[in-house]
ZALO-16720 format. One record per residue: chain; x, y, z of N, C-alpha, C, O in turn. Coordinates in steps of 0.1 Angstrom, whole numbers, plus 2048, in hexadecimal, padded with zeros to 3 digits. Layout:
<sites>
<site><chain>A</chain><n_X>X</n_X><n_Y>Y</n_Y><n_Z>Z</n_Z><ca_X>X</ca_X><ca_Y>Y</ca_Y><ca_Z>Z</ca_Z><c_X>X</c_X><c_Y>Y</c_Y><c_Z>Z</c_Z><o_X>X</o_X><o_Y>Y</o_Y><o_Z>Z</o_Z></site>
...
</sites>
This chain:
<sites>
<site><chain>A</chain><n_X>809</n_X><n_Y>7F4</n_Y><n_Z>800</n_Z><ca_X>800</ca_X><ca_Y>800</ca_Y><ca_Z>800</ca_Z><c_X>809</c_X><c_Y>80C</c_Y><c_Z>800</c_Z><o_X>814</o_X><o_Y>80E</o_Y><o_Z>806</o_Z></site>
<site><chain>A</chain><n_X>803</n_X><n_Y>814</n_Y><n_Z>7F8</n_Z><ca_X>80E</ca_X><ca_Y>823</ca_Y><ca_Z>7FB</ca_Z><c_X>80C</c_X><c_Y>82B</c_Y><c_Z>7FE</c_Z><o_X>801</o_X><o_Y>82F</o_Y><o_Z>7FB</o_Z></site>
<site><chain>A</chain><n_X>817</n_X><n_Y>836</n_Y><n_Z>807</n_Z><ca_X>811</ca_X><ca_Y>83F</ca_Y><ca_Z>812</ca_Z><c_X>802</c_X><c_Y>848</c_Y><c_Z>80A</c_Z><o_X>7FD</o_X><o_Y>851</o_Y><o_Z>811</o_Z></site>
<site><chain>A</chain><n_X>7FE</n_X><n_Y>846</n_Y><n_Z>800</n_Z><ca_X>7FA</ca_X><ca_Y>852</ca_Y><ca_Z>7F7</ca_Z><c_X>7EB</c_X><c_Y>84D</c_Y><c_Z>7FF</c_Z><o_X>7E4</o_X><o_Y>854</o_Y><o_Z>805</o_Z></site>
<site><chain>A</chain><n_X>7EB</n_X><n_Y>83B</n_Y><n_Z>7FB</n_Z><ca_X>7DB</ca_X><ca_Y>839</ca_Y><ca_Z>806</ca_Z><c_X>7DB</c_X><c_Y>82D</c_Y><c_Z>814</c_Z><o_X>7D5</o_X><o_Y>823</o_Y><o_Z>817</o_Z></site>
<site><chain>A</chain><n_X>7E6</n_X><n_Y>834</n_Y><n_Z>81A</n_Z><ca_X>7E6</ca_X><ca_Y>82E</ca_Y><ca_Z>828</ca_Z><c_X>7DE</c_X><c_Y>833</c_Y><c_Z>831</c_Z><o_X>7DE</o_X><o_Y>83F</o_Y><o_Z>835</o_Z></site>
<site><chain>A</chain><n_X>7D6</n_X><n_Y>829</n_Y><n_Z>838</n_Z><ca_X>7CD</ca_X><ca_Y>82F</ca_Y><ca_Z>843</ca_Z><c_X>7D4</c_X><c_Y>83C</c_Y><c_Z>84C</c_Z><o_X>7E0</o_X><o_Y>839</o_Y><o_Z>850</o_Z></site>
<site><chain>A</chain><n_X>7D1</n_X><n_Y>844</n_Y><n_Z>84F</n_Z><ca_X>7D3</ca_X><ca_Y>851</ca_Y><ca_Z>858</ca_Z><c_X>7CA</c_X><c_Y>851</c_Y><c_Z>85F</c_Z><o_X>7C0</o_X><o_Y>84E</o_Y><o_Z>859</o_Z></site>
<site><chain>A</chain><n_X>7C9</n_X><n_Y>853</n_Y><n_Z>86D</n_Z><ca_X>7C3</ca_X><ca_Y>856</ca_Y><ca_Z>87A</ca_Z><c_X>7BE</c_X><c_Y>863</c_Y><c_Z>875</c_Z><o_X>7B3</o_X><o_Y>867</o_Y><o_Z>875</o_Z></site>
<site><chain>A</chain><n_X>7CA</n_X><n_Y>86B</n_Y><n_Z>872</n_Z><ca_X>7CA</ca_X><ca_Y>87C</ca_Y><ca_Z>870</ca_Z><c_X>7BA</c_X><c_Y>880</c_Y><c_Z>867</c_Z><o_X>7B2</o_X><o_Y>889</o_Y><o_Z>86A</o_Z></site>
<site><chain>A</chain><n_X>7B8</n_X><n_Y>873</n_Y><n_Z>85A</n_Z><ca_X>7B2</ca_X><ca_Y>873</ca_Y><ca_Z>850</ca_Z><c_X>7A3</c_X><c_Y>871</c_Y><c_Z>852</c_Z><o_X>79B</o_X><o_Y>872</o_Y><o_Z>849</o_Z></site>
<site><chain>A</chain><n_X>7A0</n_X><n_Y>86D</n_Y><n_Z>85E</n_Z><ca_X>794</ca_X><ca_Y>868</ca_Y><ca_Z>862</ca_Z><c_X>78D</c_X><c_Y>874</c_Y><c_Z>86A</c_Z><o_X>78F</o_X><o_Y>876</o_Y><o_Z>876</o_Z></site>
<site><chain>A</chain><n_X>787</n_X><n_Y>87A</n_Y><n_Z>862</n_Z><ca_X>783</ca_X><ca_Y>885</ca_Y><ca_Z>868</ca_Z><c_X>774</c_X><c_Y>885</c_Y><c_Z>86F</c_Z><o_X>771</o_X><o_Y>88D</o_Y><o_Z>878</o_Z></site>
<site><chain>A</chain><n_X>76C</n_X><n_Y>87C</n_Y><n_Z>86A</n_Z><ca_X>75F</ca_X><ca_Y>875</ca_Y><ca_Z>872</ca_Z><c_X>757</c_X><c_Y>87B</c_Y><c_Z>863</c_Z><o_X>74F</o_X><o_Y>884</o_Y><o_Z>860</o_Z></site>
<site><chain>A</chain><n_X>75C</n_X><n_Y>872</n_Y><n_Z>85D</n_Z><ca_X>751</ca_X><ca_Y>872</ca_Y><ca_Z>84A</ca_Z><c_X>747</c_X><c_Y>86B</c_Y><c_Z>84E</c_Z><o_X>745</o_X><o_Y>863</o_Y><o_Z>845</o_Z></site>
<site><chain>A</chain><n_X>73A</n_X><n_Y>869</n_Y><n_Z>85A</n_Z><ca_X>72F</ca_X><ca_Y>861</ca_Y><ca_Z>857</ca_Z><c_X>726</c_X><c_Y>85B</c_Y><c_Z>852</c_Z><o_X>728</o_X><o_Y>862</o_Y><o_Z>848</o_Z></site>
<site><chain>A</chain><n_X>722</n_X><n_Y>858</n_Y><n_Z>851</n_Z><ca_X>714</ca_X><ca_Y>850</ca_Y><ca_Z>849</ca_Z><c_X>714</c_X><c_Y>843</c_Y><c_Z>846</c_Z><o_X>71D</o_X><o_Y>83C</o_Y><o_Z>84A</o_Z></site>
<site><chain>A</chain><n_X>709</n_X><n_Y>83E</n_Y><n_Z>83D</n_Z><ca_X>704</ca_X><ca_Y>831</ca_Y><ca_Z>83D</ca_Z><c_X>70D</c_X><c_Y>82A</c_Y><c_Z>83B</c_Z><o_X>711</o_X><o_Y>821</o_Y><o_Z>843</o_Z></site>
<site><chain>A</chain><n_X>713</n_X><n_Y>82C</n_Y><n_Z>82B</n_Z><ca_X>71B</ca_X><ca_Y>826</ca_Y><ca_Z>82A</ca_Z><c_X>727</c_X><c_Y>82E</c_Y><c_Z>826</c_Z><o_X>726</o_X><o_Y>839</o_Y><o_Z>821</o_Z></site>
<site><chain>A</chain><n_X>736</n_X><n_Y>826</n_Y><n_Z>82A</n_Z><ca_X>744</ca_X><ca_Y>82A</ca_Y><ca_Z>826</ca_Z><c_X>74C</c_X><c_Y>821</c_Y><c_Z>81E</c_Z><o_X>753</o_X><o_Y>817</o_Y><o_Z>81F</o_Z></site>
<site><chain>A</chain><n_X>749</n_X><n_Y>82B</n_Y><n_Z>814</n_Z><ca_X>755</ca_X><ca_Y>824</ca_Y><ca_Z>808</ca_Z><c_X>767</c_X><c_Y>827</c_Y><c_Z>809</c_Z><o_X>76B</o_X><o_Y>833</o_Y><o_Z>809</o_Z></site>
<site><chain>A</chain><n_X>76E</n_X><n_Y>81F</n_Y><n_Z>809</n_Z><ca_X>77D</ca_X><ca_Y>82A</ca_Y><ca_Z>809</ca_Z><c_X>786</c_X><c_Y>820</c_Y><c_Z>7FE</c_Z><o_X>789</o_X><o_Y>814</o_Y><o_Z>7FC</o_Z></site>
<site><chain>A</chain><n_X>78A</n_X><n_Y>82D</n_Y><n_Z>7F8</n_Z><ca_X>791</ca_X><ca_Y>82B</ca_Y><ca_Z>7EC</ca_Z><c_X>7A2</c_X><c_Y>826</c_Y><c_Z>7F3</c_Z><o_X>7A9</o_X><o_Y>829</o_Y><o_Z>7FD</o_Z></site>
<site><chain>A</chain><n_X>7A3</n_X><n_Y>819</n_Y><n_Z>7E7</n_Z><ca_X>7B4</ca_X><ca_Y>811</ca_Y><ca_Z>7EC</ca_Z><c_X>7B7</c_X><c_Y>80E</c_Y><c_Z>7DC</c_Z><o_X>7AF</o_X><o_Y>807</o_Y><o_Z>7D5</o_Z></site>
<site><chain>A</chain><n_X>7C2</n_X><n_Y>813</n_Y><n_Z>7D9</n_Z><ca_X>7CB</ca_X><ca_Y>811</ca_Y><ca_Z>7CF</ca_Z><c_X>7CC</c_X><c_Y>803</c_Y><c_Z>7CA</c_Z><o_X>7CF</o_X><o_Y>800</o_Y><o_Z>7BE</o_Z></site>
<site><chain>A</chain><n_X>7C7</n_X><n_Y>7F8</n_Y><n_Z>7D5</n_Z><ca_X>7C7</ca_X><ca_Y>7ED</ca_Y><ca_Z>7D1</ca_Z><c_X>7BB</c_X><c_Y>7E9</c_Y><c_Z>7CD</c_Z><o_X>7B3</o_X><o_Y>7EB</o_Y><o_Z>7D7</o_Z></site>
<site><chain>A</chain><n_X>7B6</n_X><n_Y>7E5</n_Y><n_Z>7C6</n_Z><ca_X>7A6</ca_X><ca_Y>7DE</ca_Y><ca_Z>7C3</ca_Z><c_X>7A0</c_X><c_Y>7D9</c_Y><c_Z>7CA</c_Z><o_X>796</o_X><o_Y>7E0</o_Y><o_Z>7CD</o_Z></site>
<site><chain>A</chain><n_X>7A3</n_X><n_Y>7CE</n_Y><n_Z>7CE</n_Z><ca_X>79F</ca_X><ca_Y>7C7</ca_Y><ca_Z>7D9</ca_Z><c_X>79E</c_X><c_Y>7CD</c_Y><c_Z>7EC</c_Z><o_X>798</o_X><o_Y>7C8</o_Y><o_Z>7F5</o_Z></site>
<site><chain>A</chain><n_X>7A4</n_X><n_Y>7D8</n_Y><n_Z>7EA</n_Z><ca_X>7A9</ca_X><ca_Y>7DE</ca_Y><ca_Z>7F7</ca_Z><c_X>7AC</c_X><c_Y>7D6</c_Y><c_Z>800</c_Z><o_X>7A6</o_X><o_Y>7D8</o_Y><o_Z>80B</o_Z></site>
<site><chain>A</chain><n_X>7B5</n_X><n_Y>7CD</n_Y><n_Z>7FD</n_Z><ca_X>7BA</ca_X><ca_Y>7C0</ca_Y><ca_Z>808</ca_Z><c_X>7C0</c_X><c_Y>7C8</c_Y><c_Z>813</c_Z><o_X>7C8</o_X><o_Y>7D1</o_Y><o_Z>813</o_Z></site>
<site><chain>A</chain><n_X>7BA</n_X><n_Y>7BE</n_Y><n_Z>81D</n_Z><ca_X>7C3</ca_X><ca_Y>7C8</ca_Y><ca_Z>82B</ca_Z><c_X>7C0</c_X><c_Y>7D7</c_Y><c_Z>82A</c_Z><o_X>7C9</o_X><o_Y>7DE</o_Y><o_Z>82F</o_Z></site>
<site><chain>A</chain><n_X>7B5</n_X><n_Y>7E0</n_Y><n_Z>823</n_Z><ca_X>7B4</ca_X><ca_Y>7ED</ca_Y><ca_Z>82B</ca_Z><c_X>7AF</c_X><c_Y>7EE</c_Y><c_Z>836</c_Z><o_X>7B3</o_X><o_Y>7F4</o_Y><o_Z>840</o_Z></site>
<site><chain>A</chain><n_X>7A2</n_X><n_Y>7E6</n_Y><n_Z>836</n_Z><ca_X>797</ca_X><ca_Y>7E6</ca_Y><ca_Z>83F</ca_Z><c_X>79D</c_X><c_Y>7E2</c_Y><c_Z>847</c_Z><o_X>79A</o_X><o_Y>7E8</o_Y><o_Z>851</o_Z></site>
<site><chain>A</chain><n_X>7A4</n_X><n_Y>7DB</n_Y><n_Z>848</n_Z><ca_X>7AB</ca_X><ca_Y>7D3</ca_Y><ca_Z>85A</ca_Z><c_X>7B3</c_X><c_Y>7DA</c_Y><c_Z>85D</c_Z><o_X>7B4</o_X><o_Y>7DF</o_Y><o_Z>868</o_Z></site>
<site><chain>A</chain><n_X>7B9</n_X><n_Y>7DD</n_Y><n_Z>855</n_Z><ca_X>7C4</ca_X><ca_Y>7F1</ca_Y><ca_Z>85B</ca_Z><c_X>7BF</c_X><c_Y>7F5</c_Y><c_Z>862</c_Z><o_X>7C1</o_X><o_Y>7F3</o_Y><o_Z>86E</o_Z></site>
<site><chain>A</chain><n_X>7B3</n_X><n_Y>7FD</n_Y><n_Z>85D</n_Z><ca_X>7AC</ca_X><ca_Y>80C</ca_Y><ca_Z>862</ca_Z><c_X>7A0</c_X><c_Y>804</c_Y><c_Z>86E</c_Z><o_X>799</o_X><o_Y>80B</o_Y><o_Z>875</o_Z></site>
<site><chain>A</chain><n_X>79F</n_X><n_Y>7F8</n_Y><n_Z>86E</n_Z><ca_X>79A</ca_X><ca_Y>7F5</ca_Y><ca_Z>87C</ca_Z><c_X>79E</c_X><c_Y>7F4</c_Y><c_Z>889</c_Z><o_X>799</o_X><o_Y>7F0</o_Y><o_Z>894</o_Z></site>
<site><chain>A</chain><n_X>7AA</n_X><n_Y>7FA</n_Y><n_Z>885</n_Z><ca_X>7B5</ca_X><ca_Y>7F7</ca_Y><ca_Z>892</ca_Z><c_X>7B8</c_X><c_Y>807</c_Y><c_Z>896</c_Z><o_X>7BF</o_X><o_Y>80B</o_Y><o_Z>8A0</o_Z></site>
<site><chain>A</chain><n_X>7B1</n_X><n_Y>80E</n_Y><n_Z>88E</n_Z><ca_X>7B1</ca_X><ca_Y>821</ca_Y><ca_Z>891</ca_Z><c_X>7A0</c_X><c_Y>81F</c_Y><c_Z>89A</c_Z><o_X>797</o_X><o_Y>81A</o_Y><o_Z>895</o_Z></site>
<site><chain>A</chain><n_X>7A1</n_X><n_Y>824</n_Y><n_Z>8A6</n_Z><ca_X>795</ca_X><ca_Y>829</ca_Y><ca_Z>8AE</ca_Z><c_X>78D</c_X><c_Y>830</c_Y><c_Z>8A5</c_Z><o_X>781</o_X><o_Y>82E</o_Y><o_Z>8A5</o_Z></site>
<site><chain>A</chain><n_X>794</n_X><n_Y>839</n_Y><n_Z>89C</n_Z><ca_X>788</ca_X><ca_Y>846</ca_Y><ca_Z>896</ca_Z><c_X>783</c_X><c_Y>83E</c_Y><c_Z>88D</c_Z><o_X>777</o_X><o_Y>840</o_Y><o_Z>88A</o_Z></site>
<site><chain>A</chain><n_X>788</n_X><n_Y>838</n_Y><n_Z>889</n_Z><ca_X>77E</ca_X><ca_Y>82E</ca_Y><ca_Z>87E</ca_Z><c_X>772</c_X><c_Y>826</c_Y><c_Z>882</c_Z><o_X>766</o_X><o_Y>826</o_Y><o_Z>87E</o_Z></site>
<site><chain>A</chain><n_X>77B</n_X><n_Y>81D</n_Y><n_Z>88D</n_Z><ca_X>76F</ca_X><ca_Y>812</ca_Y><ca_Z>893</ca_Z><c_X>761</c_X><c_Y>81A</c_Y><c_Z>89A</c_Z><o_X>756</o_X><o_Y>815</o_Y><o_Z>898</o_Z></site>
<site><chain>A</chain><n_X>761</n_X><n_Y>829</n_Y><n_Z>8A0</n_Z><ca_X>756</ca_X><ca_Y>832</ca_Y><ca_Z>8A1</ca_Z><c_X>74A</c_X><c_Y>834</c_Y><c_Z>893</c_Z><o_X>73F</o_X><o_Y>831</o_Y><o_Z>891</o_Z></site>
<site><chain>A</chain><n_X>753</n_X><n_Y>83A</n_Y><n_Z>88B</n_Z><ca_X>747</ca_X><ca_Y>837</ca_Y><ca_Z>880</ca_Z><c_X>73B</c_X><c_Y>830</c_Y><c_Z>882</c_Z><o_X>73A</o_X><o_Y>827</o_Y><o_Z>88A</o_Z></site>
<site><chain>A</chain><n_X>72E</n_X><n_Y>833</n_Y><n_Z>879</n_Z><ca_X>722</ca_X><ca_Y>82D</ca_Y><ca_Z>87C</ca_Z><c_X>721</c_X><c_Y>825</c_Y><c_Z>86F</c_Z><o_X>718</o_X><o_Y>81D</o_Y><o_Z>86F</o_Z></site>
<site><chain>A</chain><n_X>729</n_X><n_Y>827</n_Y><n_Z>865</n_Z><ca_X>728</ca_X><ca_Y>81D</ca_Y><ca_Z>85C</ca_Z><c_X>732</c_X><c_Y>80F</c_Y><c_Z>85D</c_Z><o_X>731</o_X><o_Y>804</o_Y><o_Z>857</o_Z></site>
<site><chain>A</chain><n_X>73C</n_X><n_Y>815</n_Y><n_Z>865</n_Z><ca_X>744</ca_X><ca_Y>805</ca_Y><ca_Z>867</ca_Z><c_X>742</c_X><c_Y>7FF</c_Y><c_Z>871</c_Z><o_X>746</o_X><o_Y>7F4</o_Y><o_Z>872</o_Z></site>
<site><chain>A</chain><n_X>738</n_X><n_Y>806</n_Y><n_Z>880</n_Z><ca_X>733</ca_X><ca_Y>7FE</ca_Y><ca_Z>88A</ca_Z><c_X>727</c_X><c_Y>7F4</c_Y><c_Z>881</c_Z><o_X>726</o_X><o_Y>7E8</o_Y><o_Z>884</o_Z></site>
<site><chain>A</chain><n_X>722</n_X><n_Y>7F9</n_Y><n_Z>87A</n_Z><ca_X>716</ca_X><ca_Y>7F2</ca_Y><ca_Z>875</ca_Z><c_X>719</c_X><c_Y>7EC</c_Y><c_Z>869</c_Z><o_X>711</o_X><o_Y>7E9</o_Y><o_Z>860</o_Z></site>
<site><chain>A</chain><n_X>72C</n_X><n_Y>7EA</n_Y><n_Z>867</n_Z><ca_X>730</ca_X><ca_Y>7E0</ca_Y><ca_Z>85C</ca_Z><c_X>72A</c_X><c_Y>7E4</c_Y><c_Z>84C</c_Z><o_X>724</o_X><o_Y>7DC</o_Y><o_Z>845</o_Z></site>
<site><chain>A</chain><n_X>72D</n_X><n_Y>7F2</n_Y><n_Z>84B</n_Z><ca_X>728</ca_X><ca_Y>7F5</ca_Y><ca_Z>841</ca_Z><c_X>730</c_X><c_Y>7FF</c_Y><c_Z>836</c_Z><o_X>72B</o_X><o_Y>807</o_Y><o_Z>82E</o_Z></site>
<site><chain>A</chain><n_X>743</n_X><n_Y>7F8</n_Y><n_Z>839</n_Z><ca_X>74D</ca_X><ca_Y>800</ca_Y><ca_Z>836</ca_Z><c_X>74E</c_X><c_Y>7F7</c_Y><c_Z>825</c_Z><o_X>748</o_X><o_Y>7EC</o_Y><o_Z>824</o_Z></site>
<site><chain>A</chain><n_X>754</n_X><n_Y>7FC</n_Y><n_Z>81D</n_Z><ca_X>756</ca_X><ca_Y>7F1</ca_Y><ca_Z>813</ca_Z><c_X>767</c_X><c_Y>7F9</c_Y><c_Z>80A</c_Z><o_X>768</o_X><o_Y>803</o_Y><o_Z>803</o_Z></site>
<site><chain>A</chain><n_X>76F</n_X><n_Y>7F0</n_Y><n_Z>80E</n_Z><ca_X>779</ca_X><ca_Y>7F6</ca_Y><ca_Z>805</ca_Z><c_X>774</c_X><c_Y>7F9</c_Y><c_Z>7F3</c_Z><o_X>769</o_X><o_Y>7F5</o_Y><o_Z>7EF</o_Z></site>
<site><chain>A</chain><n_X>77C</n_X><n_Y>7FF</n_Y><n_Z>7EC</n_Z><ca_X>774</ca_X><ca_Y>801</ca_Y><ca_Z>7DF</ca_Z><c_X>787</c_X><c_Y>807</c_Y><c_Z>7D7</c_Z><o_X>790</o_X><o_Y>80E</o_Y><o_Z>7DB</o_Z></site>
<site><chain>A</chain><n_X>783</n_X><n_Y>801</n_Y><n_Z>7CA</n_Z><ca_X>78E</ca_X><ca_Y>805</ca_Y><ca_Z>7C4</ca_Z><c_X>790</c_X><c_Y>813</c_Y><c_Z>7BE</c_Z><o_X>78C</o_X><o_Y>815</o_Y><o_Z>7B2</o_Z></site>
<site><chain>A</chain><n_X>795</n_X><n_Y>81B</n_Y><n_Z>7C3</n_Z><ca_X>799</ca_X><ca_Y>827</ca_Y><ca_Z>7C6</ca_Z><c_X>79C</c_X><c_Y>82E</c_Y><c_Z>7B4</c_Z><o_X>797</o_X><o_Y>838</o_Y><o_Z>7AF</o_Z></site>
<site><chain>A</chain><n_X>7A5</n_X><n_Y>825</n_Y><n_Z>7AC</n_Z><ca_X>7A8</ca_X><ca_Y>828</ca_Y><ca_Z>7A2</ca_Z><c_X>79B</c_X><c_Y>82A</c_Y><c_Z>796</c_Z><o_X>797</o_X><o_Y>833</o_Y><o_Z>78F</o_Z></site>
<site><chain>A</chain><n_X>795</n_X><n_Y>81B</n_Y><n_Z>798</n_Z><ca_X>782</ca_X><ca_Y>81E</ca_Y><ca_Z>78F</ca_Z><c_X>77B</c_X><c_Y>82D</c_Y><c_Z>792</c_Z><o_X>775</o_X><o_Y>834</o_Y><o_Z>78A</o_Z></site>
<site><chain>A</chain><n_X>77E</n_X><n_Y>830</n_Y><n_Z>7A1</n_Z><ca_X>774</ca_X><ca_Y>83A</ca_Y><ca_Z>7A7</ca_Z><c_X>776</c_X><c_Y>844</c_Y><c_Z>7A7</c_Z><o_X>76D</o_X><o_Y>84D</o_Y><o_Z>7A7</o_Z></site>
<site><chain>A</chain><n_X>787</n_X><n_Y>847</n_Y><n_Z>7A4</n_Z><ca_X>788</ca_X><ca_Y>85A</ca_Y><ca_Z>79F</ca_Z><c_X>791</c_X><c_Y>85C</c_Y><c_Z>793</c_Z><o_X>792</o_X><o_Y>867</o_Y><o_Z>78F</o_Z></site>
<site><chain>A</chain><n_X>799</n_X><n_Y>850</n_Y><n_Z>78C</n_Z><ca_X>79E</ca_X><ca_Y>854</ca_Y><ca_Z>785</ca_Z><c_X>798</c_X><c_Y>853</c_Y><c_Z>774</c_Z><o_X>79B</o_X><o_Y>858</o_Y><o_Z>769</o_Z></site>
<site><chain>A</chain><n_X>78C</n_X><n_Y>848</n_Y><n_Z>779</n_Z><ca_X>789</ca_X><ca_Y>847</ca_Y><ca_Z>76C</ca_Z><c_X>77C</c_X><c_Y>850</c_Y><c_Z>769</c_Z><o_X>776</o_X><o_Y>855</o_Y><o_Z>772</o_Z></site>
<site><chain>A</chain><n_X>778</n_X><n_Y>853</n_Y><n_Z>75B</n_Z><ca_X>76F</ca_X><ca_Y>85C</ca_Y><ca_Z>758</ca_Z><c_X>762</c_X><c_Y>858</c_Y><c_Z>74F</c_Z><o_X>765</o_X><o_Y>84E</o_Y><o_Z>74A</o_Z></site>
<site><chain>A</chain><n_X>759</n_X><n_Y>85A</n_Y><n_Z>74C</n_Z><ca_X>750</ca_X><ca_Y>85B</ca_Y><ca_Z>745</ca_Z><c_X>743</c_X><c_Y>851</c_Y><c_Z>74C</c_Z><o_X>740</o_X><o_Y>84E</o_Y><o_Z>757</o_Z></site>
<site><chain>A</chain><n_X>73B</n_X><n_Y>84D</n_Y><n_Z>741</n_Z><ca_X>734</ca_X><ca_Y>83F</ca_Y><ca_Z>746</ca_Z><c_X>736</c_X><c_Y>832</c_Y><c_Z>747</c_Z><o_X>72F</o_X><o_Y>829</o_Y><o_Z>74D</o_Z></site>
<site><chain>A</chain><n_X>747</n_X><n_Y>831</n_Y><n_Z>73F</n_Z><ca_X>748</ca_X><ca_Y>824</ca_Y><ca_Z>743</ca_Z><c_X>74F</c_X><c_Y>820</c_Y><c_Z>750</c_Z><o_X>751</o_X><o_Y>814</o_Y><o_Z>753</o_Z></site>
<site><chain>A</chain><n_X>752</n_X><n_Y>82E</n_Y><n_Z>758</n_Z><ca_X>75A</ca_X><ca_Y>82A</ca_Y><ca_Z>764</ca_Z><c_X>74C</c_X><c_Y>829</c_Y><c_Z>76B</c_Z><o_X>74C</o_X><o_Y>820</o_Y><o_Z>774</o_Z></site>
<site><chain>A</chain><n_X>742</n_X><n_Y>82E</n_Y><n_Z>76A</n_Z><ca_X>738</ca_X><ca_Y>82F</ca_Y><ca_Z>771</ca_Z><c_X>72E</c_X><c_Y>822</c_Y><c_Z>777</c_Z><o_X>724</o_X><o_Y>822</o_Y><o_Z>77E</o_Z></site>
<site><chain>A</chain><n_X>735</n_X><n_Y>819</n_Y><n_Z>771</n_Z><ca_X>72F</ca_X><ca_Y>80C</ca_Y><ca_Z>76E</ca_Z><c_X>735</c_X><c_Y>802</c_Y><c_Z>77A</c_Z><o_X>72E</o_X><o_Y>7FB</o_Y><o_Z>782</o_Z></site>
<site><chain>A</chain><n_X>742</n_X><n_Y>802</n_Y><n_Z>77B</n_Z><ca_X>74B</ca_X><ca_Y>7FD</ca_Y><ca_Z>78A</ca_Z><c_X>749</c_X><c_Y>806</c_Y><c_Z>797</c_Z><o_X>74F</o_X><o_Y>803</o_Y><o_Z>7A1</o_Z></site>
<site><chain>A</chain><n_X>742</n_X><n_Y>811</n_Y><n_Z>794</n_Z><ca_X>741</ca_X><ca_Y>818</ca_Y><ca_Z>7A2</ca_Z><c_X>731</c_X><c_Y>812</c_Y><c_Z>7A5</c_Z><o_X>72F</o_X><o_Y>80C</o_Y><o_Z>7B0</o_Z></site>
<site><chain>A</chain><n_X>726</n_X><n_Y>815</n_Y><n_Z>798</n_Z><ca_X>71A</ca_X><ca_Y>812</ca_Y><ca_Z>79F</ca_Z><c_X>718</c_X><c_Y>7FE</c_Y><c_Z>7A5</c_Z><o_X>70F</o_X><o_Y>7FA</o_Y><o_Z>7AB</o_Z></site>
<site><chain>A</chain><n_X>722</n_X><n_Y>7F8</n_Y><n_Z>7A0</n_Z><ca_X>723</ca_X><ca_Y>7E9</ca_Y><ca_Z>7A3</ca_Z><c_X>72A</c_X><c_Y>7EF</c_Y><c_Z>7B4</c_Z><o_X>722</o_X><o_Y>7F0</o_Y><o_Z>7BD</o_Z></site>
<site><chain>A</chain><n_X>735</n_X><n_Y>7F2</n_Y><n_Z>7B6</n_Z><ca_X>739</ca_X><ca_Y>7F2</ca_Y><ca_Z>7C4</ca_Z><c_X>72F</c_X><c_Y>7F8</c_Y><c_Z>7C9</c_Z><o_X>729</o_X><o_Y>7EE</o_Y><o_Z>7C9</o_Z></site>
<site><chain>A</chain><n_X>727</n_X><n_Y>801</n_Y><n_Z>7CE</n_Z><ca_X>71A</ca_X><ca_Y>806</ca_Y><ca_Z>7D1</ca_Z><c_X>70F</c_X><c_Y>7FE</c_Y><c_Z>7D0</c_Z><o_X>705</o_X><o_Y>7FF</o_Y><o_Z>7D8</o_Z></site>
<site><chain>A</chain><n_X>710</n_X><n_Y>7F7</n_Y><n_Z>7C7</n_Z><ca_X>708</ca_X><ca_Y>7EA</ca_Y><ca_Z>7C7</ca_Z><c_X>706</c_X><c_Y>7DE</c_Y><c_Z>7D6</c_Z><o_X>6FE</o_X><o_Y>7D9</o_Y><o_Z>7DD</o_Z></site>
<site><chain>A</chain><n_X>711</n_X><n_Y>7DD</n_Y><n_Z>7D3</n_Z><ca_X>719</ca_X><ca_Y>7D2</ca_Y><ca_Z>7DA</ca_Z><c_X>716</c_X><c_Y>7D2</c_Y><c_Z>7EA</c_Z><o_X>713</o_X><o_Y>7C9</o_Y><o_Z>7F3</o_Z></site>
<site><chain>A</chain><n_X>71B</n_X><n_Y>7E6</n_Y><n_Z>7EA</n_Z><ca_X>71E</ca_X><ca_Y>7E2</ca_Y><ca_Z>7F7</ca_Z><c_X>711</c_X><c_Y>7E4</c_Y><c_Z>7FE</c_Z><o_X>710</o_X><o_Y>7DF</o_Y><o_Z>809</o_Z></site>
<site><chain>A</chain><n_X>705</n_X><n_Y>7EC</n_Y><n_Z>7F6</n_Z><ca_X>6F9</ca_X><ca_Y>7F1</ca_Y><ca_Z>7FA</ca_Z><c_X>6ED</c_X><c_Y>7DE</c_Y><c_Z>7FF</c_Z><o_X>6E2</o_X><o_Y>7DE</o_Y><o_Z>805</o_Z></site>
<site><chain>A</chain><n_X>6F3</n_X><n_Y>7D3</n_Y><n_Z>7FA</n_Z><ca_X>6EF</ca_X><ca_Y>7C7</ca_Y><ca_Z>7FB</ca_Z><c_X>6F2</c_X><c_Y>7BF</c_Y><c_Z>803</c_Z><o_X>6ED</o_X><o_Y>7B5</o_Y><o_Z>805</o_Z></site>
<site><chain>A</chain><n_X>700</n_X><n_Y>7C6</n_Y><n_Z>809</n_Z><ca_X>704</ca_X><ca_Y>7B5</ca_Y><ca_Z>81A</ca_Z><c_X>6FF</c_X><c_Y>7B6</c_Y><c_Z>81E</c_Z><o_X>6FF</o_X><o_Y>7AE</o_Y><o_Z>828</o_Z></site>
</sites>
C-alpha cells in the first residue's frame, strides 16, 4: 500500500452516514478494512459499527470518466447496498 492511501487517524474526520465507501489503490482493498479497524476513530463510525464500510477501488472511482466508468461504481454501490 502507499503512503498516498494509507489509513490516517489524522484523516478520519467523522464522514458519517449509512454507508462508507473508501477508495484503496488496490481493487480488492485487501487488508484496508483490517488496518483502519484498529484506528478508534474509525471503529466510532455508524456505518462501520453497523458493518456497512465496503472498501471500493479507488482507481474506477475517480480516475476514470464518462459512462463507462459509471458502470463499476453503480455495481460497488450495488453490492454494498445488499449485505
Amino acid at each position: 500500500m502507499s503512503p498516498h492511501s494509507s489509513p490516517s487517524s489524522r484523516r478520519i474526520a467523522r464522514p458519517d452516514g449509512d454507508l462508507l465507501f473508501i477508495g484503496s489503490l488496490d481493487a480488492e482493498g485487501t487488508g484496508l478494512l483490517d488496518q483502519l479497524a484498529s484506528k478508534p476513530a474509525y471503529r466510532q463510525l455508524d456505518a462501520v459499527r453497523e458493518k456497512h464500510a465496503t472498501a471500493i477501488d479507488g482507481g474506477k472511482w475517480t480516475s476514470l470518466g464518462g459512462a463507462q466508468a459509471a458502470v463499476p461504481v453503480l455495481d460497488g454501490i450495488r453490492k454494498a447496498m445488499v449485505k
